[in-house]
C-alpha positions as CSV (number, residue, x, y, z in Angstrom):
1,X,156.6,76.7,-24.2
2,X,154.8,78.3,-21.5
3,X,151.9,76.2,-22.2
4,X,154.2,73.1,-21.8
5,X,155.3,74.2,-18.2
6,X,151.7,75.4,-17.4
7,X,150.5,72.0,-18.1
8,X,153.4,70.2,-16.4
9,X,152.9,72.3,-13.2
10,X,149.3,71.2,-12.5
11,X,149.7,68.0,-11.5
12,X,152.5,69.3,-9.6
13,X,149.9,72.1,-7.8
14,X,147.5,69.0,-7.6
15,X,150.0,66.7,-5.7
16,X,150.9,69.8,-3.0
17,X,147.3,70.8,-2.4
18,X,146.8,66.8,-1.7
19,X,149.5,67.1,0.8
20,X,148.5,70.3,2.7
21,X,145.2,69.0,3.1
22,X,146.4,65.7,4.5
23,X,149.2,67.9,7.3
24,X,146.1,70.1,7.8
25,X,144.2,66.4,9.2
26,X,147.1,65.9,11.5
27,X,146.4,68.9,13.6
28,X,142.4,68.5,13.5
29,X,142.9,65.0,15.0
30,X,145.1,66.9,18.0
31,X,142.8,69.2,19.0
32,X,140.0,67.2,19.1
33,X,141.5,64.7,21.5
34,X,142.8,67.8,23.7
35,X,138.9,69.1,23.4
36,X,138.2,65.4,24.5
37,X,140.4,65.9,27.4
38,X,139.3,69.2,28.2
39,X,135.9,68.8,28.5
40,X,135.5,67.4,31.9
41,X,137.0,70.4,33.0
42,X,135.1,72.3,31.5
43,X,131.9,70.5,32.3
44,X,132.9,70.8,36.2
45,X,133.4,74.5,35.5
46,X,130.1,74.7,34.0
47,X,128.1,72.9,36.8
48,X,129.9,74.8,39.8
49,X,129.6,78.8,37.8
50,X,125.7,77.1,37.3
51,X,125.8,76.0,40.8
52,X,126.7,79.6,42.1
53,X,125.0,80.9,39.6
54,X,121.5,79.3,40.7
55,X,122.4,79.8,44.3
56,X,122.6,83.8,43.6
57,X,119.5,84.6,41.9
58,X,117.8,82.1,44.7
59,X,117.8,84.5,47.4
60,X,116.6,87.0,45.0
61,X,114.2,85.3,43.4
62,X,112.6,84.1,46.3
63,X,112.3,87.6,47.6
64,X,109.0,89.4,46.8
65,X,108.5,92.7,46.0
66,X,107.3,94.2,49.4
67,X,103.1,93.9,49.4
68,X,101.5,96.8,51.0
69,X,100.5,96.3,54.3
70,X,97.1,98.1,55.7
71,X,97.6,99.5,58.7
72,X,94.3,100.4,60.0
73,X,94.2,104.2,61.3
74,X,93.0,105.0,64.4
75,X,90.4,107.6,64.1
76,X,89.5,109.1,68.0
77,X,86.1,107.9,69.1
78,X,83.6,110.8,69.6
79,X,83.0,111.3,73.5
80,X,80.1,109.9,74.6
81,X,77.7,112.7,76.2
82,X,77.3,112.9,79.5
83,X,74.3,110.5,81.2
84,X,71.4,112.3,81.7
85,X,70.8,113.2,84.8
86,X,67.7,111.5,86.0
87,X,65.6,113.9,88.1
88,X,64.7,113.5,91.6
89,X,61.4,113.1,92.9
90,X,59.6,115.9,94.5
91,X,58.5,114.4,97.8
92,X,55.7,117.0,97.5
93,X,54.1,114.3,94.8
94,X,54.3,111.7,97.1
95,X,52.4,110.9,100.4
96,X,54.2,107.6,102.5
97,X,56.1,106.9,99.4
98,X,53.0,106.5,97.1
99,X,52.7,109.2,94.0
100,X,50.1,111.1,94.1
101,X,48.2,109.8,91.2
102,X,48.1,106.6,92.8
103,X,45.2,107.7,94.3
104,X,44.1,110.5,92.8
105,X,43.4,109.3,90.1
106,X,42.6,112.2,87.6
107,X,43.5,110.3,83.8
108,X,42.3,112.7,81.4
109,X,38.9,111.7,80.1
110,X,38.1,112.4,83.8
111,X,39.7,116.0,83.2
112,X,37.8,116.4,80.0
113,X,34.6,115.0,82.2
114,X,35.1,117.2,85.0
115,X,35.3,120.4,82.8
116,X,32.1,119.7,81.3
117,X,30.2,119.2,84.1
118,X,31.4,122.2,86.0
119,X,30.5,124.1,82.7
120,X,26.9,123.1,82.9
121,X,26.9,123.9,87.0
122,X,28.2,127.5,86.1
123,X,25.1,127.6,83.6
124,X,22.9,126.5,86.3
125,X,24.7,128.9,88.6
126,X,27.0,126.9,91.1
127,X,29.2,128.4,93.3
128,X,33.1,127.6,92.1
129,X,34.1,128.3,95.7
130,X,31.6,125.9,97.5
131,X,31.9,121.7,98.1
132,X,30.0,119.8,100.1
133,X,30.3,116.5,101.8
134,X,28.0,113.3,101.6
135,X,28.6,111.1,104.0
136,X,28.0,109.3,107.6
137,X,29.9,109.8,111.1
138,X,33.5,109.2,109.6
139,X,32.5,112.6,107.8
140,X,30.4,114.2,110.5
141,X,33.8,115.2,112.8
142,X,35.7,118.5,112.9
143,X,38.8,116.1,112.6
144,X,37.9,115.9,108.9
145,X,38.9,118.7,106.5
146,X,37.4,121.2,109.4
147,X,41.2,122.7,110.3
148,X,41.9,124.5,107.1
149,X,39.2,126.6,108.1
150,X,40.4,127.1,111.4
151,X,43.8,127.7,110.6
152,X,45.4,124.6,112.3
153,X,47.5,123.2,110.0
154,X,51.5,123.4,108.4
155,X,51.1,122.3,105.1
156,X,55.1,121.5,105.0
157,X,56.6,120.0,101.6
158,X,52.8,120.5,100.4
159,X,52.9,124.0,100.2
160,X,51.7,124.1,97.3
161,X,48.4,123.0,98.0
162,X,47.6,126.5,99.5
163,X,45.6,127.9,96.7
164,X,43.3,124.8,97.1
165,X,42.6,125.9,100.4
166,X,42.0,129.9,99.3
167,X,39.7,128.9,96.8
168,X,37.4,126.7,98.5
169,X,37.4,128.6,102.3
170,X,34.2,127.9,104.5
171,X,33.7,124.9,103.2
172,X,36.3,123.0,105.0
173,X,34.5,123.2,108.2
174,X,31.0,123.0,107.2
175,X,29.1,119.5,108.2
176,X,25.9,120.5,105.9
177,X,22.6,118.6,105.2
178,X,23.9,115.5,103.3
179,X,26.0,114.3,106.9
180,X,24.3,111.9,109.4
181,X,26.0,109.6,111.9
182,X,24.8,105.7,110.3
183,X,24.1,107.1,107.4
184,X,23.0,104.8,104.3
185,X,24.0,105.1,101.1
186,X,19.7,105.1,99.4
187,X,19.1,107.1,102.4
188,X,20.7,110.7,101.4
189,X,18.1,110.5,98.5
190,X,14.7,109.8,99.9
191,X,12.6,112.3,100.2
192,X,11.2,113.3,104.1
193,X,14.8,112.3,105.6
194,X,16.3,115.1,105.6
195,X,16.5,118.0,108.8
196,X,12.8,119.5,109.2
197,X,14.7,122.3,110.3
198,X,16.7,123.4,108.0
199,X,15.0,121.5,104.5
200,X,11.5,121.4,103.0
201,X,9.6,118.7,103.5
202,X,9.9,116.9,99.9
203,X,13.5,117.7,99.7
204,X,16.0,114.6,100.6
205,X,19.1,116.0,102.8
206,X,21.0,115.9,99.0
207,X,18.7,118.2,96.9
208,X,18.5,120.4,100.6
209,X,22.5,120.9,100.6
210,X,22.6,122.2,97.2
211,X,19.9,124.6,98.4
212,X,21.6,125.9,100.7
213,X,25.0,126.0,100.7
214,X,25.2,125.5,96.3
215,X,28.8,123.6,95.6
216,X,30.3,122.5,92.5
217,X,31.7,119.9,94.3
218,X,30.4,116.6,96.0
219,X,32.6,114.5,98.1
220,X,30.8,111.4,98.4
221,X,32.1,109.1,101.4
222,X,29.6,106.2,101.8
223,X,29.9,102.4,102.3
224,X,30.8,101.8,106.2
225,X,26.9,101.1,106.9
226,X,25.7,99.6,103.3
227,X,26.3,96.4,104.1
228,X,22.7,94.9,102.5
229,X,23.8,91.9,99.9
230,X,23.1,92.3,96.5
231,X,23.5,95.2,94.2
232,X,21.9,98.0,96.5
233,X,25.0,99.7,97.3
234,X,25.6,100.1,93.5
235,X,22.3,101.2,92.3
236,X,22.6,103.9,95.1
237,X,26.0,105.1,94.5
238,X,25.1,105.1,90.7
239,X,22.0,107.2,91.2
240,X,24.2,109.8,93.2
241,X,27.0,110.1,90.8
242,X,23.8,110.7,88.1
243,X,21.7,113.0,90.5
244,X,25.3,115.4,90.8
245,X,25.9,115.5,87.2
246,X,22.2,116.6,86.2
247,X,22.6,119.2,88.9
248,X,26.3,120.4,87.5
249,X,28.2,119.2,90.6
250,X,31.3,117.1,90.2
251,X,30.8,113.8,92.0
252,X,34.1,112.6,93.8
253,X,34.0,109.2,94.8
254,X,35.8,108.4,98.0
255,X,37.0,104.7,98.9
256,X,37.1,103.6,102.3
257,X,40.0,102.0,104.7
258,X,37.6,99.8,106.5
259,X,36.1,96.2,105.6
260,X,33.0,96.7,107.4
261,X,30.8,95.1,104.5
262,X,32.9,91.7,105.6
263,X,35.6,92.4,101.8
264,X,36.1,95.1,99.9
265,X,33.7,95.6,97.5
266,X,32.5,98.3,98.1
267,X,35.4,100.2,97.5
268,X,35.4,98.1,94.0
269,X,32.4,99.2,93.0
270,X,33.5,102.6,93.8
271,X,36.6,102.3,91.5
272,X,34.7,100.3,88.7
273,X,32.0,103.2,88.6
274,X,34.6,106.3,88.7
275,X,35.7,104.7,85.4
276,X,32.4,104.1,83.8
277,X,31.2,107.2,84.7
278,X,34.8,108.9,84.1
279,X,34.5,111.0,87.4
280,X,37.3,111.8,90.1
281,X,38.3,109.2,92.2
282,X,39.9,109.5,95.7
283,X,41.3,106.3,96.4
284,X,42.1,106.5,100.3
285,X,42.0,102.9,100.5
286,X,45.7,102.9,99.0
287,X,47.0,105.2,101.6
288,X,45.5,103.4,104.5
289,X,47.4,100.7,103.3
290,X,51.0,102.7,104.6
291,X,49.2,103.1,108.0
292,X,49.2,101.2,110.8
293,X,45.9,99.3,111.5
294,X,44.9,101.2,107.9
295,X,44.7,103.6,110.1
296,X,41.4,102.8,111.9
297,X,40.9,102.9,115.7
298,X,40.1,100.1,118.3
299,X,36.4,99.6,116.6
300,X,37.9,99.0,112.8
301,X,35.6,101.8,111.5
302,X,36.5,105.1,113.0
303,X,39.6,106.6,111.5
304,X,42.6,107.4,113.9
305,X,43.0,111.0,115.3
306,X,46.2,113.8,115.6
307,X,46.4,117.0,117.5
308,X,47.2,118.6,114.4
309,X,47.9,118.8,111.0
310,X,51.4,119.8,110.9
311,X,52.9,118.1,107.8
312,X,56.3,118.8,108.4
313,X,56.1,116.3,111.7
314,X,56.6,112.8,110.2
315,X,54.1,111.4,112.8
316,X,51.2,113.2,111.8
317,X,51.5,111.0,108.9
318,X,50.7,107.9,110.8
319,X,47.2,109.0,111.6
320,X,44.2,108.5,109.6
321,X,42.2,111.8,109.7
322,X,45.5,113.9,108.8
323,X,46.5,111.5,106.2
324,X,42.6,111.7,104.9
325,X,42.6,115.9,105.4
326,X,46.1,115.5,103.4
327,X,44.8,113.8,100.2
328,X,41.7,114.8,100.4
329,X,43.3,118.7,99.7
330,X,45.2,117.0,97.0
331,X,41.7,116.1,95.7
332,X,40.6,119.4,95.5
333,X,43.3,121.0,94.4
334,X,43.2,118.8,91.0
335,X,39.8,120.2,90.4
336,X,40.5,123.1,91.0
337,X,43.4,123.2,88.6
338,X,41.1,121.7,86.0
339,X,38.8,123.4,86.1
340,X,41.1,127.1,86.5
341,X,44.1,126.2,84.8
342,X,43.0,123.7,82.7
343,X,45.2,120.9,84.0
344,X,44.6,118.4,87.2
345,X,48.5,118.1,87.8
């Protein structure tokens, strides 16, 4: 019997479960029309939470992480040293604003030169102390060189040529053998010229002056009266400067402030033969350029003259015989620092 009712009750269960699933379609149907209607809301919902959404994460998306900056440091500059000072001239260097080695000119092969020779004069027996002069009447006056012997002088700014003047006293004043007014330049060394007083009869005045008075020093101031053309003036002055050397005596070769030979050659060959030769040259040419009138008197040969020598009175520096006396000293003082000290300046 229960079988029976089993049986008779599926088609019954069949038939219900038909119908719920049919009520359950009903309801489906609703919701997806209210989802239908729903939806635009919830699109516009959607866009504007997307719109702020997007317009949120903008700003920080668009802002970097900081990037480090270099910021140079300033490290202090060093102080520049001081300039150096630039030293002043000594005005005791300088005669009428020229420097001294302008024309003295004493580079120092000529040192080297000049040491050697006065070593073979001390062998020969020279006197250290003693110079003589070669020359015509612009030498034969007791306005040249003559007042350091005699006392008449203020040496100034140029103190310091004092010791020049110690070392070669008596010779300052001395005219000697080798000094003649019109004196030629081949003359001073031919034999039977020379004083028949004072020299034998084969000596020339030259070979007489080193007999007698025996210097280590020749100051050789020719040229006014050599005015033959050619090469005679050279030959002679090159056979003196080779005639002083075999005797041990350091030739000096002085330039003149005159044009008496019509240019100045002569005082080119002097300066061309000083270097060859590598001896001393006293180049008073260049400072009777800062003179008036190179400082020659009214017959353009003779050089001007000063009551004294008083260096510390700017005019005695106009003159030409104090100016010449001046540099001349300066001469003689850079041998006899050579040839003492060992050094010219």
């Amino acid at each position: 019997m229960h079988q029976r009712l089993y049986i008779a009750l599926v088609p019954l269960l069949l038939a219900l479960t038909a119908c719920g699933r049919v009520g359950s379609a009903a309801p489906a149907a609703t919701a997806s029309v209210a989802t239908a209607t729903a939806a635009p809301m919830t699109a516009t919902a959607t866009a504007t939470a997307s719109a702020t959404a997007t317009a949120l994460p903008t700003a920080t998306a668009t802002n970097p992480p900081p990037t480090a900056t270099y910021v140079p440091i300033l490290t202090p500059s060093a102080t520049p040293p001081p300039p150096t000072p630039i030293p002043t001239p000594d005005p005791a260097f300088f005669v009428n604003g020229v420097p001294v080695e302008h024309f003295i000119v004493f580079p120092p092969e000529v040192e080297a030169n000049v040491r050697r020779i006065f070593a073979h004069g001390q062998e020969l027996g020279r006197n250290p102390h003693a110079f003589s002069k070669i020359g015509d009447s612009i030498s034969l006056t007791s306005h040249y060189l003559a007042r350091f012997d005699q006392g008449d002088y203020q040496l100034g700014i140029y103190e310091r040529l004092q010791p020049a003047i110690d070392h070669y006293a008596h010779s300052y004043e001395r005219f000697g053998m080798a000094v003649r007014i019109g004196l030629h330049a081949w003359i001073a060394y031919r034999p039977g010229l020379a004083d028949p007083e004072q020299c034998d009869s084969d000596e020339h005045m030259v070979a007489c002056e080193i007999r007698l008075h025996n210097p280590s020093v020749f100051l050789i101031r020719l040229g006014t009266n050599d005015t033959a053309p050619g090469d005679a003036y050279e030959r002679a002055i090159r056979h003196a400067i080779e005639y002083s050397i075999r005797n041990g005596i350091i030739p000096v070769l002085v330039t003149k402030s005159d044009r008496f030979e019509g240019d100045n050659r002569h005082n080119e060959t002097m300066r061309r033969l000083a270097t060859d030769y590598e001896v001393p040259l006293w180049d008073f040419d260049v400072i009777a350029g800062t003179l008036p009138d190179r400082g020659l008197g009214g017959d353009d040969v003779h050089l001007t003259m000063f009551g004294h020598n008083d260096y510390s009175d700017p005019a005695t520096l106009s003159f030409g015989y104090p100016l010449s006396d001046l540099t001349g000293l300066m001469m003689l003082d850079a041998i006899r620092r050579t040839v003492t000290e060992g050094d010219a300046q």
